[in-house]
N, C-alpha and C positions, 0 to 999 in steps of 0.2 A: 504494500500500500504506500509504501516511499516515494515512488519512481514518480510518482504523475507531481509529489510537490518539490522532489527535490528536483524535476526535469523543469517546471513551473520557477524555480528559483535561479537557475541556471539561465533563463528567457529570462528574468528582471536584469543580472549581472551584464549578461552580453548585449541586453540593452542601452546598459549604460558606459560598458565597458567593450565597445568591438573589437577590438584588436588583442584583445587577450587571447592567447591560445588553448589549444587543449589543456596543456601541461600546465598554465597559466591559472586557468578554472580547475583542476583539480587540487592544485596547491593550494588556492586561495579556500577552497570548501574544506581543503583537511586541518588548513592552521586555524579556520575559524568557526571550529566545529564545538562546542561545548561539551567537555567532558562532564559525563555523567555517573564516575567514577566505580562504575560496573567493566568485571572483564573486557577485554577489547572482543573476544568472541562471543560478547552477550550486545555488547554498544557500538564496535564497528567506529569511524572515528568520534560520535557522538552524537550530540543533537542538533539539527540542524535550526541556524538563529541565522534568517533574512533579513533581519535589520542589520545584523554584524556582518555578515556576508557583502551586504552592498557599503558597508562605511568608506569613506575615504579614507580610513587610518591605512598609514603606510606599513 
């Protein structure tokens, strides 16, 4: 049940951010991922926060 918000979030970033690459959008969803302080085999890199995803913090 992921895919359709985190594919949904991914359409807001490349919105605003075209030129980002693949590699570019995966790093940015994995460093701005909220740990939920559950195994990584239970939470994957975590939760995903679209407001922090799209910040312009460097």
């Amino acid at each position: 049940m992921a895919t359709p918000i985190v594919a949904g979030a991914i359409a807001l970033l490349l919105e605003k951010y075209p030129c980002m690459t693949n590699r570019d959008v995966k790093l940015r969803l994995r460093e701005r991922a909220v740990d939920l302080g559950l195994p990584r085999n239970r939470q994957g890199w975590g939760l995903l926060d679209v407001e922090r995803l799209l910040a312009d913090e460097v």
